[in-house]
VEXMARVEX-618494 format. One record per residue: residue in one letter; x, y negated, z negated of N, C-alpha, C in turn. Coordinates in steps of 0.02 Angstrom, whole numbers, plus 50000, padded with zeros to 5 digits. Each point is the difference from the previous one (the first is absolute). Layout:
// residues N
AXYZXYZXYZ...
//
This chain:
// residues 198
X475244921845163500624997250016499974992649988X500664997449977499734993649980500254995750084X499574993749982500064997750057500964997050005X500154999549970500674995349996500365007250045X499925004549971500545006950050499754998650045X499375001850034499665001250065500234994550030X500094994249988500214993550052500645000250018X500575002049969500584999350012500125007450052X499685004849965500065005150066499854999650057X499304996449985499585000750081500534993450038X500254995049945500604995750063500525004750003X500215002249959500705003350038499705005250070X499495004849978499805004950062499784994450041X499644993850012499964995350057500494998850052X500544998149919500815000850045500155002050044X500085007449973500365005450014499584998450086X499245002349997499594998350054500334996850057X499994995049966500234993550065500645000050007X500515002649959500815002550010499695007750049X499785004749998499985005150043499684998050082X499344995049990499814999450065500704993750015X500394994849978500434997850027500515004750038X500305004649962500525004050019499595001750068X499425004150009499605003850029500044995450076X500004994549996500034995250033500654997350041X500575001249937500554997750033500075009150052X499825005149991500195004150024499735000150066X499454998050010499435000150057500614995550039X500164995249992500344995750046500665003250003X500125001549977500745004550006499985002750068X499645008049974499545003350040499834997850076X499624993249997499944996950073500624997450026X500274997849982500834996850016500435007250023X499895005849967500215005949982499795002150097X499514999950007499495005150052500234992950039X500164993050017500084998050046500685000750029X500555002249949500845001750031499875004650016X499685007049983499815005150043499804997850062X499424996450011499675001150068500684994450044X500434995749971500394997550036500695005550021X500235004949950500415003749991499795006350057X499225000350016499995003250052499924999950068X499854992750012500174996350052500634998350029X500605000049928500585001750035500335005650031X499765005449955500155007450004499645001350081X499684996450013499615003250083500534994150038X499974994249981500334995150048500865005850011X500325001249951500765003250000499675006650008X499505004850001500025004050054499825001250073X499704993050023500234998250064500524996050023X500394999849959500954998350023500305007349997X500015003049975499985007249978499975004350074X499574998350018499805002650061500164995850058X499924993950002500294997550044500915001950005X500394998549962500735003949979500105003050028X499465007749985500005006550020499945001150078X499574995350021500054999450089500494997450038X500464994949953500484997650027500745004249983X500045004049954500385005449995500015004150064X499285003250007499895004450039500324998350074X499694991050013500264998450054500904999650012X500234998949937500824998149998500425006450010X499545005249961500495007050028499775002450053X499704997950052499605002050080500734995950025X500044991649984500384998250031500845000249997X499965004949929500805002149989500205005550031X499355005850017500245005150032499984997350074X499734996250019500114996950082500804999349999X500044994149960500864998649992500425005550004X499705003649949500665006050000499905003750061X499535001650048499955002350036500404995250058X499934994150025500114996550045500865001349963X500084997749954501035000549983500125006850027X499865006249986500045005450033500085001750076X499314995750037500425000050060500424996750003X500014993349988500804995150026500505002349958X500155005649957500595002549980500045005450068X499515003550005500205007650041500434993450096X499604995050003499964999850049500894994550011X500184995849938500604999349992500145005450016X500245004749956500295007850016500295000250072X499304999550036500065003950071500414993450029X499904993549999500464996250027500735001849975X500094998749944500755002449983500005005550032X499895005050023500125004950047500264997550071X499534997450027499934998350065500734994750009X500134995649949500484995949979500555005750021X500115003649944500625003650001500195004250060X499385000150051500035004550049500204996950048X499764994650017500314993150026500614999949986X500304997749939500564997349983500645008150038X499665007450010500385002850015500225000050083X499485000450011499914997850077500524995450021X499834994249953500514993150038500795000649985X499645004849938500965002950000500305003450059X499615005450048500255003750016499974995350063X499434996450024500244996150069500404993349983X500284999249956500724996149991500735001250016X499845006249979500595006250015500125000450088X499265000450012500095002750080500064995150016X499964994650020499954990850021500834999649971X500225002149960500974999149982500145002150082X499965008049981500155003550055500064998250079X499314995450008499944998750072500424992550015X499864995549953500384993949974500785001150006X500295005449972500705002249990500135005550027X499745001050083500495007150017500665000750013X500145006249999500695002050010500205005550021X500595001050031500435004750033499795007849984X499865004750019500235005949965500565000949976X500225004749945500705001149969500285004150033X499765003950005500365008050037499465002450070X500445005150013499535002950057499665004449980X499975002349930499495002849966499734998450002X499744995949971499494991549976499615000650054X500194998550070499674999950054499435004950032X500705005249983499565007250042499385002949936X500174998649934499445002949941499454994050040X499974993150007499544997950019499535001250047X500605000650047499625003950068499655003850005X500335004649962499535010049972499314995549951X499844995049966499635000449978499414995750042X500274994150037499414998750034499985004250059X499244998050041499505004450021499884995850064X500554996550025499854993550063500145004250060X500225005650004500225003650059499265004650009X499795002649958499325005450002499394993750001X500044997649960499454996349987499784996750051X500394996550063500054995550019500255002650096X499985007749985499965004350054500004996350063X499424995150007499675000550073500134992750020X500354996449958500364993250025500525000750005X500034995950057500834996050060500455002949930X500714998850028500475003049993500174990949950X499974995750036500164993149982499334998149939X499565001850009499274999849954500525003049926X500155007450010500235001549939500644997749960X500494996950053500684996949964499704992949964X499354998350025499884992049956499475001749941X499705006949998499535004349938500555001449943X500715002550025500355002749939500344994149992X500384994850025500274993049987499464998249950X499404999150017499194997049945500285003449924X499885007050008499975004649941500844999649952X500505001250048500675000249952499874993049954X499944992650036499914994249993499344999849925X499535003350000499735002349948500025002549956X500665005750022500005003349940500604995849945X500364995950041500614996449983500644999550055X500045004950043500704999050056499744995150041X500765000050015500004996350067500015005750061X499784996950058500255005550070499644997350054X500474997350045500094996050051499585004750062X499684996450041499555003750068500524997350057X500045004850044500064997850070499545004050071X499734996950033499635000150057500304999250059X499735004450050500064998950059499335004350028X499824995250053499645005650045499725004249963X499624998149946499545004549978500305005049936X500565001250027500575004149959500074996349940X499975002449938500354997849931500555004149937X500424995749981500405006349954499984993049950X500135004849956500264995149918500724998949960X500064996749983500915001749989500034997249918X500605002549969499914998349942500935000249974X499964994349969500745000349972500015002149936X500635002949985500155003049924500764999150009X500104996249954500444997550005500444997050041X500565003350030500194998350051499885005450060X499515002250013500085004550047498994997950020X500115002050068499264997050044499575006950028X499705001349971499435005250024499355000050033X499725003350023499625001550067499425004549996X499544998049978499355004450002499545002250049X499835002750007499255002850065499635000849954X499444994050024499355000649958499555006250023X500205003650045499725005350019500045006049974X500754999449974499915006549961500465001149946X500064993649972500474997449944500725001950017X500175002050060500665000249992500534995749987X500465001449958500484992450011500645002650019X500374995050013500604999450058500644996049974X500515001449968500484996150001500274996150062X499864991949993500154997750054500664997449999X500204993749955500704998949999500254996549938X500744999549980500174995049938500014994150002X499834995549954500034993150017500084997049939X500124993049981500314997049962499415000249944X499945003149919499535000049963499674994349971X499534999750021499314994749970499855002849924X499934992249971499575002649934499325003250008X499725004549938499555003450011499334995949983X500204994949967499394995349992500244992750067X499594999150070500344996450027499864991949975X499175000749988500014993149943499725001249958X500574999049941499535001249916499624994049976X499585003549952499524993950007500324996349938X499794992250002500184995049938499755003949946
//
């Protein structure tokens, strides 16, 4: 071989040489640069899977403390509920002792002598009340008419009591003893409300 070929080859294959261990070289550092974003890339991957998990505990804790909530709103809905009950039960009540407080506030006359005697037949001041004075029971049914809404006047003596009641113009006479009543006499007619209220 002549020497003039052999020199120019053996520089170019030198080349090539020192172009392959260069490359060879730039790769090695690659490579290390390469393997150090890894080992940083997995230092993050553990750092964000302990956020991951931390998250996950605080999830865990947030739906513990949402079912508390929903649980605690549950009672104070059921337990509103039961007040609005108690409310409305109230509110009926005060209806009905408003009504009765008119009544006692605004009594009045009987209308008829119906009126009177259905009352009579319905209270229970003559049985009930059996074993008291005669005067004891004319101021028990005065209490009760006066309750239920009438008027009806007591008179006493000596122990003795009767009740009397106007209707219109005419004056009647009860025995609290045994509800009897008594036409007593006519007299000039009173209104049936004697004071109405403002």
């Amino acid at each position: 071989m002549n020497k003039w070929i052999a020199i120019p080859v053996i520089a170019v294959l030198a080349i090539g040489v020192i172009g392959v261990g260069y490359l060879y070289w730039q790769q090695t550092n690659k490579l290390g640069e390469a393997e150090s974003e890894i080992v940083a890339l997995e230092g993050n991957v553990s750092t964000l899977e302990g956020n991951v998990s931390t998250l996950e505990v605080n999830l865990t804790e947030s739906e513990v403390t949402v079912t508390t909530l929903e649980a605690d709103l549950e009672t104070a809905n059921s337990r509103i509920n039961s007040l609005q009950a108690d409310v409305s039960t109230q509110q009926t009540i005060n209806l009905t002792l408003t009504s009765e407080l008119k009544m006692v506030k605004d009594p009045r006359h009987f209308n008829s002598i119906q009126e009177l005697t259905d009352w009579l037949h319905e209270d229970d001041t003559d049985t009930r009340f059996a074993d008291e004075s005669n005067a004891q029971k004319a101021c028990i049914l005065q209490v009760r008419a006066l309750r239920d809404g009438y008027l009806l006047s007591t008179f006493i003596v000596d122990e003795e009591g009767a009740c009397f009641a106007v209707i219109e113009d005419e004056y009647w006479a009860i025995n609290p003893e045994d509800d009897d009543t008594e036409f007593g006499y006519y007299m000039q007619p009173l209104p049936s409300h004697p004071l109405p209220l403002d």
